[in-house]
C-alpha positions in Angstrom: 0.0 0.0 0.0 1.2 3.5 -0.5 3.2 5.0 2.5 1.8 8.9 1.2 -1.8 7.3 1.2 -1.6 6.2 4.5 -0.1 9.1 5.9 -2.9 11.1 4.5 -5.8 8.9 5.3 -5.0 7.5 8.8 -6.7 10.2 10.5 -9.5 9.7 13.7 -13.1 7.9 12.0 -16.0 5.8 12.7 -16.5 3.0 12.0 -20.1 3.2 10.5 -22.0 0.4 12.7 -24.5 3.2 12.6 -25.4 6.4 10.7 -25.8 8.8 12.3 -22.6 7.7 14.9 -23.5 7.9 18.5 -21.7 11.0 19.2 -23.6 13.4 17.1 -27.0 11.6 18.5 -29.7 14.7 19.3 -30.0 13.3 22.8 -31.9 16.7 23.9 -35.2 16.3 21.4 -35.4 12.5 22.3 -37.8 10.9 24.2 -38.6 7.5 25.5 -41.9 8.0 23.7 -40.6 9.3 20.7 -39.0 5.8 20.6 -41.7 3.3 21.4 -43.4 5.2 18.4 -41.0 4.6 15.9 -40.7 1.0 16.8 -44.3 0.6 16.6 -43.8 1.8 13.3 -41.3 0.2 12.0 -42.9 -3.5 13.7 -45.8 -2.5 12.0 -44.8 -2.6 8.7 -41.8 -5.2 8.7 -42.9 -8.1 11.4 -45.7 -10.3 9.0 -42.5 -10.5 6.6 -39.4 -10.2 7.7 -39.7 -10.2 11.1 -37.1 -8.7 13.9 -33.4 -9.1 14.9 -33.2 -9.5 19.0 -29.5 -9.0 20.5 -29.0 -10.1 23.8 -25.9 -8.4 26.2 -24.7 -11.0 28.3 -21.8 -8.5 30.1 -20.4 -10.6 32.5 -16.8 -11.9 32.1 -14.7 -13.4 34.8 -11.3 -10.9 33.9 -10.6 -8.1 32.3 -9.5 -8.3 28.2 -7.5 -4.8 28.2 -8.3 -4.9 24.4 -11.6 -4.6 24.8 -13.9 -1.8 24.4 -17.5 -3.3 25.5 -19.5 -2.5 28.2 -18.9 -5.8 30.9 -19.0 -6.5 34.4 -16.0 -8.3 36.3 -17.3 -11.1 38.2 -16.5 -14.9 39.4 -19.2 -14.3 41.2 -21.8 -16.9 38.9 -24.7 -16.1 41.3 -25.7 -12.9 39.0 -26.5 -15.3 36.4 -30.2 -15.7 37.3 -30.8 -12.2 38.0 -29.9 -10.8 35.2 -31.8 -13.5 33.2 -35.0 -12.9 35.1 -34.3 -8.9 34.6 -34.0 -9.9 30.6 -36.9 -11.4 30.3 -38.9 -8.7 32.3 -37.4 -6.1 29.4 -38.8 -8.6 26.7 -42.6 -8.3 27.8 -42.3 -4.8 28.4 -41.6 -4.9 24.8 -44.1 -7.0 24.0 -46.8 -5.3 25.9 -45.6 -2.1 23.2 -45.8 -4.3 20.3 -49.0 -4.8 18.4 -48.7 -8.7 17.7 -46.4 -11.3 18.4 -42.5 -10.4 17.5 -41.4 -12.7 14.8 -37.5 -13.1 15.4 -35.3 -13.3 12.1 -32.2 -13.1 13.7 -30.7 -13.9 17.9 -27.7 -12.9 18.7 -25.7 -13.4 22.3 -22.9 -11.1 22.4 -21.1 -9.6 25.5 -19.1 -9.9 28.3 -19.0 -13.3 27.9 -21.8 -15.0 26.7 -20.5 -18.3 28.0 -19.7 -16.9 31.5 -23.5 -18.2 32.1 -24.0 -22.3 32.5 -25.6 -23.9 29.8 -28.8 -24.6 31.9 -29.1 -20.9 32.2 -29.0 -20.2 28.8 -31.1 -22.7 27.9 -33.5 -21.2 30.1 -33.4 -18.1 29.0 -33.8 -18.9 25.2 -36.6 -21.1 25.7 -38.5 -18.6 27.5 -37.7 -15.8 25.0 -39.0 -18.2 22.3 -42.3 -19.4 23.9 -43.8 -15.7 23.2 -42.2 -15.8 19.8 -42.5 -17.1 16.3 -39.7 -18.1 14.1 -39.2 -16.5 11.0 -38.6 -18.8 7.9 -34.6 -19.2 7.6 -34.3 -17.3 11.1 -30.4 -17.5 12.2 -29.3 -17.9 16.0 -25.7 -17.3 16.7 -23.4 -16.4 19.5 -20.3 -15.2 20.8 -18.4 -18.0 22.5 -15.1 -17.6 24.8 -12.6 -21.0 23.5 -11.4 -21.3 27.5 -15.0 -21.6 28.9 -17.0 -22.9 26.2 -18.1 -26.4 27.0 -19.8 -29.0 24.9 -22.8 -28.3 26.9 -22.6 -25.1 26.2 -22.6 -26.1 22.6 -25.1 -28.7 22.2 -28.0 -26.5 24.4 -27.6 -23.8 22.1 -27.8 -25.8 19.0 -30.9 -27.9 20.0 -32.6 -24.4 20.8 -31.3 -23.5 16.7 -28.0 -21.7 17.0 -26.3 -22.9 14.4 -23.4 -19.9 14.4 -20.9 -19.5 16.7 -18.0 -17.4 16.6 -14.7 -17.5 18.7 -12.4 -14.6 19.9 -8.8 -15.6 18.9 -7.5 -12.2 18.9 -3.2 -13.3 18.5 -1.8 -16.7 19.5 1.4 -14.5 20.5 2.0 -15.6 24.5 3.5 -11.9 24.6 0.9 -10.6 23.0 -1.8 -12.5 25.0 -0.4 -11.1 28.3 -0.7 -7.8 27.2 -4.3 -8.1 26.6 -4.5 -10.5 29.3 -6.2 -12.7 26.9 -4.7 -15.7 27.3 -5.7 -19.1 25.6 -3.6 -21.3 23.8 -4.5 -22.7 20.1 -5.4 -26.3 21.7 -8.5 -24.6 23.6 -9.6 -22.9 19.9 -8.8 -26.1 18.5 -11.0 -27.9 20.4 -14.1 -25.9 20.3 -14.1 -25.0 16.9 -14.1 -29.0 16.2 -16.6 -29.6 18.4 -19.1 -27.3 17.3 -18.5 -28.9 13.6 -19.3 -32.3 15.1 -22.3 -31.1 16.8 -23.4 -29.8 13.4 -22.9 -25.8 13.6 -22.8 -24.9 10.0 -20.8 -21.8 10.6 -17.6 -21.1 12.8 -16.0 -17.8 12.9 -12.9 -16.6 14.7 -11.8 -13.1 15.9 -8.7 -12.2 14.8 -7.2 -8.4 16.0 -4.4 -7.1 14.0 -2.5 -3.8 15.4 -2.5 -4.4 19.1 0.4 -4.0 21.3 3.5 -6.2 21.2 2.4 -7.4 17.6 4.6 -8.2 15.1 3.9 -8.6 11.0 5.6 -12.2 11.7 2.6 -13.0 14.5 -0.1 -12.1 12.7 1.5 -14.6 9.8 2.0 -17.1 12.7 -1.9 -16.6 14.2 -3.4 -16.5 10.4 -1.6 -19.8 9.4 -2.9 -21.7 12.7 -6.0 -20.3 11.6 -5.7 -22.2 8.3 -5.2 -25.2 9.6 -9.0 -25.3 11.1 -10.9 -23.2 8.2 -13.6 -21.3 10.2 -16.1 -20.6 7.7 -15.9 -16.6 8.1 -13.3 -14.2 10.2 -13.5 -11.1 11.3 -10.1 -10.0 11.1 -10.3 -6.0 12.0 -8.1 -3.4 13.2 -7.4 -3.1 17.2 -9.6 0.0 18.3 -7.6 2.4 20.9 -9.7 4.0 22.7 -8.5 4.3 26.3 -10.2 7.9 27.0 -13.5 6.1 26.8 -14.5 5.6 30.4 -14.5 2.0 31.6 -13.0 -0.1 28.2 -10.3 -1.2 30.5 -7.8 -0.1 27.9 -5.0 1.1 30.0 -2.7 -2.2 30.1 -0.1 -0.7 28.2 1.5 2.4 26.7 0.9 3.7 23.7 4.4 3.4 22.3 3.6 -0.4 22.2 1.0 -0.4 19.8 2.4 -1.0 16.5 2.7 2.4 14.2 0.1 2.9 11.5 2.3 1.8 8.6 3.1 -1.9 10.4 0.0 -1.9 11.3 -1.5 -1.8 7.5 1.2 -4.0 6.3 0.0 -6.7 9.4 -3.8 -6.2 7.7 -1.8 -6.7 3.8 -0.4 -9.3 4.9 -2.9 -11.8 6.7 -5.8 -10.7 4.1 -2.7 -12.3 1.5 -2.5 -15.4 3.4 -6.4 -15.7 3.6 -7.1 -15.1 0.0 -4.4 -17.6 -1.0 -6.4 -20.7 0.9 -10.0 -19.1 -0.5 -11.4 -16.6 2.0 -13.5 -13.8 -0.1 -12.9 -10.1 1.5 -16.7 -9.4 3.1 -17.0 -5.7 3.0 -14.6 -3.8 6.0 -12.1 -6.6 7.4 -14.6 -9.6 7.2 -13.6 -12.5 5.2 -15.7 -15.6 4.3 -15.3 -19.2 2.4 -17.8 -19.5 0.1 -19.5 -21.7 1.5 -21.0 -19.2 4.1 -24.0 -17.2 4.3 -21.7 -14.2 4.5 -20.4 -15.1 1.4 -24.2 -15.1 -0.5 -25.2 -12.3 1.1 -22.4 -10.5 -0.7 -23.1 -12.0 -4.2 -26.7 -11.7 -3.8 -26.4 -7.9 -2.5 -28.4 -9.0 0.6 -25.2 -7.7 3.0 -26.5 -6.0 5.8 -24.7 -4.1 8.8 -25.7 -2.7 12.0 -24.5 -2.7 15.4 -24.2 -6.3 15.9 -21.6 -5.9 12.5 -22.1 -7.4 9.3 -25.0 -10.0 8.9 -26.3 -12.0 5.9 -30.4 -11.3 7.7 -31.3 -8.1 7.1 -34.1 -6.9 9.5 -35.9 -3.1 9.6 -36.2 -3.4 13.5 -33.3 -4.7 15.9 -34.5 -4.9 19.8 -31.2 -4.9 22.2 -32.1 -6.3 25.4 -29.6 -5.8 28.6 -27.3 -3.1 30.1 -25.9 -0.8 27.1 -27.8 -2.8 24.4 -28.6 -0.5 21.3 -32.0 -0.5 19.3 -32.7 -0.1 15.6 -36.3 1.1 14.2 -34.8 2.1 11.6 -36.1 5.7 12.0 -34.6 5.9 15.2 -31.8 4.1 17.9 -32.4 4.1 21.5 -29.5 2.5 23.9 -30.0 1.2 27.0 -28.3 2.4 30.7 -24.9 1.2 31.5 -25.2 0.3 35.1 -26.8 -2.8 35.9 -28.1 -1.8 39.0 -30.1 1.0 37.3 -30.9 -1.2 34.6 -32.8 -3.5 37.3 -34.2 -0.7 38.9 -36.0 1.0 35.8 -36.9 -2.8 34.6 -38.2 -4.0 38.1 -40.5 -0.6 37.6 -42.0 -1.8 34.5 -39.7 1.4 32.5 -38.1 0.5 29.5 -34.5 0.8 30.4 -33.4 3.3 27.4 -30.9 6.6 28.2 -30.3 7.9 24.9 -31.4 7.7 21.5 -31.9 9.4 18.1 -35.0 9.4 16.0 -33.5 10.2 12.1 -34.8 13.5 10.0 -35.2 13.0 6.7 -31.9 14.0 5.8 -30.3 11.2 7.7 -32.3 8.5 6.4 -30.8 9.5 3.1 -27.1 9.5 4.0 -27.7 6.2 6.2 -28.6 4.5 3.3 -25.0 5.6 1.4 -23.1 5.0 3.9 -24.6 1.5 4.0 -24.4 0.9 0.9 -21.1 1.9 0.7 -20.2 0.0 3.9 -21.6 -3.2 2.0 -21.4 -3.1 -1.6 -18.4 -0.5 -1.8 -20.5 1.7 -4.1 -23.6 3.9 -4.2 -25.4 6.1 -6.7 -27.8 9.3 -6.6 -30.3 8.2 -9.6 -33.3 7.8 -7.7 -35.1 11.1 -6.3 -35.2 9.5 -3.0 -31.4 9.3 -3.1 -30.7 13.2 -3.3 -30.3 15.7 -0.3 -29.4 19.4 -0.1 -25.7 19.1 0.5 -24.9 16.6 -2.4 -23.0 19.1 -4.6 -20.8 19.6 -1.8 -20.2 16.2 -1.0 -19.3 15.3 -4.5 -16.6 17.7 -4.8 -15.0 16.3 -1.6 -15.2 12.9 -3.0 -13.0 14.5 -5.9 -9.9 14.0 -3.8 -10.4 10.5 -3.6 -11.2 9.9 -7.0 -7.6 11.9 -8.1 -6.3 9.0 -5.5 -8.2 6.7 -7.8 -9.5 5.3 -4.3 -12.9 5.3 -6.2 -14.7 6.2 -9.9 -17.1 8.1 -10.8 -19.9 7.1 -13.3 -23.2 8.9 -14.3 -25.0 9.8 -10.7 -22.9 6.2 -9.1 -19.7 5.9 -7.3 -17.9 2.4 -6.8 -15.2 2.0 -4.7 -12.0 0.1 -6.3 -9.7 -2.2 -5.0 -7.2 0.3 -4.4 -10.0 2.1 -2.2 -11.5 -0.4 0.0 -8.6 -0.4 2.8 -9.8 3.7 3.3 -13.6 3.0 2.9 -14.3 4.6 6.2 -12.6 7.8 5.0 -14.5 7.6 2.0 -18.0 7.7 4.4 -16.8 10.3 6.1 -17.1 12.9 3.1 -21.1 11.4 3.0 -21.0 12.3 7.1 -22.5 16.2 7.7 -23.2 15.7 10.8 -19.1 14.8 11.7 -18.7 18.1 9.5 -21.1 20.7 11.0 -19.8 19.3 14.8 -15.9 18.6 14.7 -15.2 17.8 18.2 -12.7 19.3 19.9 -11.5 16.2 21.5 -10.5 12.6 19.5 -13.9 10.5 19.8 -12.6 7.7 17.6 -9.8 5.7 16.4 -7.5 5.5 13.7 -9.2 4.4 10.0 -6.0 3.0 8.9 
């Protein structure tokens, strides 16, 4: 990759789970009623069809990953299991109640924390009774995020009697050094060993977490973690850039300095480098550092231009309205987001109370309806075009001639009313969303809110 292209582009950026990004939310006009309206809406018109996506925050983890930036709860403590639980399911009928008809779930997700810090019997309990008030969508997908040092074949074959039938593992580096400074440690046996379980059990899709740019790491480790990955073929990886964020209040980020991290040129070349090895054994590039075999639904989703992303990341179900149940769990009408408070004991306070637990939201103008849907599209089909009527906004014009920069970079190419992104562009697509982004325009912080692009 070019060392002046880097240096240009590797500037502070989101990374587009969301448009608008949380930041530039109008917390001040939102209301908790304003967002039980546009859910309403939004269930409505979508839930006979295609039904909803549900995401569950399970935050509990037993240490602290100092890579991490989710919102978890430090605990051996396994007695908060069935609290929590009982506190999830309360949230799910006070959505219920607001719903007009029963939910139809299209996609499940458990995501964390850990979700496998809870027993299997617990889980099982708590799926089952999210599932008696339900009904399945046809082709619904369950799935969820599993920990390789706690995940037990009990774990495993609950889960995939109750339909998960996606799992994904967080591998991060196999480097000892490495591990240490994340304090994630697990050797490749433990990955092993789950990821062929679940295959025997019948899971149809395995994914592993791979982190490139994190302290200690070397181009030679990520070689080293990518070719042990080879050697078991998860069906899709998400191999993404380490996030450092460390003034964010409570990611735990503060492990190490910031002279270990790895400078933005290495970093790249580690990313070059392991999508190389990965594309040589017949992984397919899956929009923003997500790769697939083609044998997974990640895969078709990308051919079929069905690719889909929200805050749960890059999916192959595409739903109008996401429900996040759980402390810090964002919501998706569509026409608006709504996350959920942080601290658990609030959390059971306003639930116990019969309150929806939400803090914060957006509901989306007119205006960012238009740009959400570039920025997806660009986010999952690296291109996007102005033809349609409903496609045009005020500040086009403007946008286009900032998008002139990039195209003089031949980062992307211009046809009549469309843009595509090339090959050359994909590594900088988040810069390339950024000229779509007013909002990060009209309201430059004055402080870094997010990390480096490159």
């Amino acid at each position: 990759m070019c060392q002046s292209l880097v240096n240009k582009y590797n500037v502070a950026g989101p990374r587009y789970t969301s448009y608008p990004t949380v930041p530039y939310w109008d917390i001040n006009t939102f209301s908790l009623q304003q967002w039980k309206m546009s859910l309403k809406k939004s269930f409505q018109a979508t839930n006979s069809t295609e039904g909803l996506s549900l995401y569950l925050h399970l935050p509990f983890c037993e240490s602290l990953c100092t890579f991490c930036g989710c919102h978890k709860r430090i605990t051996k403590r396994h007695e908060v299991e069935s609290p929590y639980i009982k506190a999830l399911l309360k949230e799910w009928s006070l959505y219920r109640e607001l719903l007009d008809g029963k939910p139809k779930i299209k996609e499940l997700h458990l995501g964390g924390g850990t979700p496998t810090f809870f027993s299997s019997q617990n889980l099982e309990f708590l799926i089952s009774e999210l599932l008696k008030v339900s009904d399945l969508a046809d082709s619904y997908e369950f799935s969820f995020e599993g920990h390789p040092n706690n995940t037990t074949e009990s774990h495993l074959r609950a889960l995939y009697n109750l339909g998960f039938r996606r799992v994904s593992f967080g591998v991060q580096d196999y480097n000892l050094k490495v591990q240490k400074a994340i304090h994630r440690v697990q050797p490749f046996e433990n990955v092993k060993r789950v990821t062929e379980l679940a295959r025997q059990i019948g899971y149809t899709s395995v994914g592993h977490d791979i982190i490139f740019g994190l302290p200690f790491q070397t181009e030679a480790d990520v070689m080293e973690t990518i070719t042990k990955t080879e050697t078991l073929m998860p069906d899709r990886i998400a191999f993404y850039s380490y996030a450092h964020v460390p003034w964010i209040k409570g990611n735990g980020q503060r492990g190490f300095k910031d002279e270990d991290l790895p400078s933005g040129t290495s970093k790249r070349q580690q990313y070059e480098t392991g999508k190389f090895l990965l594309e040589q054994v017949g992984y397919q590039e899956i929009g923003m550092d997500h790769f697939a075999l083609k044998r997974d639904s990640l895969y078709n989703a990308m051919k079929t231009q069905t690719l889909h992303r929200n805050f749960m990341g890059y999916t192959a179900s595409k739903t109008q309205a996401m429900i996040g149940l759980g402390v810090s769990s964002i919501s998706d009408s569509w026409y608006g987001f709504a996350q959920n408070v942080k601290s658990i004991e609030e959390y059971y306070h306003l639930v116990d109370n019969s309150i929806i637990p939400v803090y914060r939201g957006h509901i989306l103008n007119a205006e960012d309806l238009i740009i959400r849907k570039h920025i997806l599209n660009l986010m999952c089909h690296f291109k996007t075009s102005w033809l349609d009527a409903e496609m045009l906004f005020k500040e086009l014009p403007d946008v286009l001639v900032k998008l002139k920069e990039f195209e003089q970079d031949d980062l992307i190419e211009f046809e009549e009313k469309q843009m595509t992104v090339t090959e050359k562009g994909k590594p900088f697509i988040r810069n390339i969303c950024m000229a779509f982004d007013l909002l990060l325009q009209r309201k430059k912080p004055d402080t870094q809110l997010f990390s480096m692009t490159i």
